[in-house]
C-alpha positions in Angstrom: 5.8 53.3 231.8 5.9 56.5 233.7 5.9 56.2 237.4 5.3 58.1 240.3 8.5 58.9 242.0 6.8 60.3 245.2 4.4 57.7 245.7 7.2 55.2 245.4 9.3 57.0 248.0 6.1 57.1 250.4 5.7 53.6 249.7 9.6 52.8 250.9 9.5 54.8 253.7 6.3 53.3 255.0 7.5 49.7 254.4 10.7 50.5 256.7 12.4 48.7 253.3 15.6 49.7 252.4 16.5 50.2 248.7 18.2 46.8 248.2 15.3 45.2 250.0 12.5 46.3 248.1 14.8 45.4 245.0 15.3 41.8 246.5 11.4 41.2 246.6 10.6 42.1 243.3 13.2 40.3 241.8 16.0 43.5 240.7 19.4 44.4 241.1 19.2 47.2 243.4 21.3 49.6 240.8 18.0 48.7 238.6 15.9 49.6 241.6 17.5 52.6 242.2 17.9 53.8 238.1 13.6 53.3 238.4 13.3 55.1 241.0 15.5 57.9 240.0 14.5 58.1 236.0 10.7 57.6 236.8 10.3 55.6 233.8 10.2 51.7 233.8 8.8 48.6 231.6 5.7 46.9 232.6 6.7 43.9 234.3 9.3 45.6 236.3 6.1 48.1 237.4 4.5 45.0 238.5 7.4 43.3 240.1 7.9 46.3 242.0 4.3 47.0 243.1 4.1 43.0 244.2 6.8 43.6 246.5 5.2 46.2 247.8 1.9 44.3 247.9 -0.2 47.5 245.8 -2.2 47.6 243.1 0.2 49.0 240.0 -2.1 51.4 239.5 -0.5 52.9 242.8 3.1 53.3 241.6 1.7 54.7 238.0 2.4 58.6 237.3 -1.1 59.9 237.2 -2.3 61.7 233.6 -3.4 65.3 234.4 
């Protein structure tokens, strides 16, 4: 699934969550984490894992279509 790389920075930065944090709450490595955030691309679950830990709707974190 194709993610928004922006949206998940601004969500980071507003949690005060470091990289290896946000990874710890949705259940990652943080080299996982980090490959997500910097490919943009990710599978489902890990979409949700990582929008749970950030306690948003997935449809948040999702790359919008235009």
């Amino acid at each position: 699934m194709k993610i928004s790389k922006e949206r998940l920075c601004v969500l980071q930065c507003r949690s005060g969550l470091t990289g290896a944090q946000v990874a710890a709450k949705a259940g990652l490595k943080p080299q996982s984490y980090s490959a997500v955030k910097n490919r943009g691309t990710c599978s489902a679950p890990t979409v949700a894992a990582i929008a749970a830990a950030f306690d948003v709707p997935v449809e948040e974190i999702l790359e919008s279509e235009v």
